[in-house]
N, C-alpha and C positions, 0 to 999 in steps of 0.2 A: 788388556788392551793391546792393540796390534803396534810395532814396534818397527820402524825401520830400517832400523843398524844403527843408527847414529843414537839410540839414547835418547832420542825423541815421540814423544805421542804424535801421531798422524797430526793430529789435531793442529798442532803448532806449525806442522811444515808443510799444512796447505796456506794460500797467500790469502784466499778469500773464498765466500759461502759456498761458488760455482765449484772449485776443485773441492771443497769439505763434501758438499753430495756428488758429488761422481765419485771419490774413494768409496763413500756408504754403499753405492749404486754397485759396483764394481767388484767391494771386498764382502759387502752384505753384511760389513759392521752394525750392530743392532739390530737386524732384522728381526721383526717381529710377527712376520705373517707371510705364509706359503699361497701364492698364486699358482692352484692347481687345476691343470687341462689334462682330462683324465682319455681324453680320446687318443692323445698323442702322448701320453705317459710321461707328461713334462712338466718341473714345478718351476717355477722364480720365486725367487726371495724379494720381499718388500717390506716399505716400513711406513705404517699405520698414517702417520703424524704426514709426511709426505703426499701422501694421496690423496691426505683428507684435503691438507691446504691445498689441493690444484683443482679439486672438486666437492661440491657438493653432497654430488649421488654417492661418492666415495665417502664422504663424512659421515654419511646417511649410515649407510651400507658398513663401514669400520669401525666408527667411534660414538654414534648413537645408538638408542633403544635396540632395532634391526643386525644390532653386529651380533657374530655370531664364531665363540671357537679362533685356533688359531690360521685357519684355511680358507680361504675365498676359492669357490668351486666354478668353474667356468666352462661348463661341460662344450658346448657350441662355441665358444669364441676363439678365433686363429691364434694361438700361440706368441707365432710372427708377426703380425698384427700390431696383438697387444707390448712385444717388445719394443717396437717402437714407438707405441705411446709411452711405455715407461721411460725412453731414450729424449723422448717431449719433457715428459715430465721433471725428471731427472737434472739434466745436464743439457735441456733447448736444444735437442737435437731433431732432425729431420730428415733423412737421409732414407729415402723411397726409393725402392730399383726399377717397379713398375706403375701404372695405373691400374691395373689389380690392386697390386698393394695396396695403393694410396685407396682405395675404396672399400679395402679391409679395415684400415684405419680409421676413415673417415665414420663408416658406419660404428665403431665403438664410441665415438665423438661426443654425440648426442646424451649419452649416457656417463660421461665421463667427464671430458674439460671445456666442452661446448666450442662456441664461436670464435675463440682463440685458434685452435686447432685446426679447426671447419675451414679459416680464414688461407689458413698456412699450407692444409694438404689442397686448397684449390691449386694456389701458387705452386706447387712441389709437383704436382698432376697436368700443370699444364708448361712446367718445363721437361716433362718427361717424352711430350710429345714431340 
């Protein structure tokens, strides 16, 4: 277990859940499943249990009948995109540079954490203008 000089577990010398998943997010403590985007030769590390809890189709798709292997394969879906749904999901972040973006996002939405999201990348979309 990862160790931060002081003799301490991570665990302890976060204050509360918000910094405990963003170390996970971050250092890819427990990961258990490769988010792979084969067009752009790029993986992220994720974890099962997380994804499930912010979605459904994720549950579906990870932890039900339907899961499949350590890999989710995402051949068509923007990378970029999807990092910041994981930045959503993760540690409530939101942080769009364009309207592009935000409708790279928004279009995984549907399929992912629904009307939470949907709600936030309007707002996020319409301060970018």
């Amino acid at each position: 277990m990862a160790d931060s000089g002081t003799g301490k577990e991570w665990q302890f010398l976060m204050k509360n859940i918000k910094e405990r998943l963003q170390y996970m997010y971050t250092s890819e403590e427990y990961s258990d499943l490769d988010i792979v985007f084969p067009k752009y030769e790029l993986t992220f590390k994720a974890h099962r249990v997380i994804l499930s809890m912010s979605s459904s189709v994720f549950g579906t798709m990870l932890m039900g009948p339907l899961a499949t292997g350590k890999e989710l394969i995402l051949p068509k879906d923007s990378p970029h995109a999807f990092q910041k749904l994981l930045d959503h999901i993760y540690v409530d972040q939101m942080d769009l540079e364009s309207v592009k973006q935000a409708l790279e996002v928004y279009a995984l939405a549907p399929t992912s954490t629904g009307c939470t999201l949907q709600g936030r990348l309007v707002c996020s979309t319409l301060s970018l203008t």
